[in-house]
N, C-alpha and C positions, 0 to 999 in steps of 0.2 A: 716767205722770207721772214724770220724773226730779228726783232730789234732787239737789241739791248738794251735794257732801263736807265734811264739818261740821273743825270740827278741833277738838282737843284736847288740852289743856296740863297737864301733870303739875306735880306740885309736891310738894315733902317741904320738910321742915327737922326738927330737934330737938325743938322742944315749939307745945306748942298753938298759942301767943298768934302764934309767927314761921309755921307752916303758914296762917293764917287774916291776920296782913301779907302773905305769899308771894300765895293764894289770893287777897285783894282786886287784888294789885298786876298782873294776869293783862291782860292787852289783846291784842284781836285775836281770841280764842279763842270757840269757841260754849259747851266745857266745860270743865269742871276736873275734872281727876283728883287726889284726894287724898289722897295715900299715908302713912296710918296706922301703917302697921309704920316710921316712920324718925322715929316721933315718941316721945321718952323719958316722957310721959302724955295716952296716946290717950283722944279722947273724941269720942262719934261725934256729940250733939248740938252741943256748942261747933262742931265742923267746919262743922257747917249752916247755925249761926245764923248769920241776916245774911247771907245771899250773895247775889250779885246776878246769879250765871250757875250753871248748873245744876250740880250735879257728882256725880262718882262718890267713891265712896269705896272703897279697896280698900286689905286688909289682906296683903301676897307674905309666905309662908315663906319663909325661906333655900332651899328646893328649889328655888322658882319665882323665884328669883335677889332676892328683899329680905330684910327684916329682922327679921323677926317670928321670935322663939326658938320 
């Protein structure tokens, strides 16, 4: 059985509330990636609450090229 190529849409901003406007405003995508380290008060259940497409949540050091001190 072959899959389909899903796709998937990143999103950062500054704080919670505009990561989770960003994240709802997502069309077209099967998931959301949502990048934790670009946000100045990370919180991993507010990310979740309420979503209405699946998403990742990932937190990049500055090694692996984000944000995270």
């Amino acid at each position: 059985m072959t899959q389909r190529p899903r796709l998937c849409a990143t999103v950062t901003a500054p704080t919670m509330a505009e990561l989770r406007a960003r994240r709802d405003a997502v069309r077209g995508a099967d998931l959301v990636e949502l990048r934790l380290d670009t946000v100045a008060d990370p919180d991993v259940a507010g990310a979740l609450a309420g979503r209405r497409l699946p998403v990742i949540l990932t937190c990049r050091a500055r090694s692996e090229g984000g944000a995270f001190a």
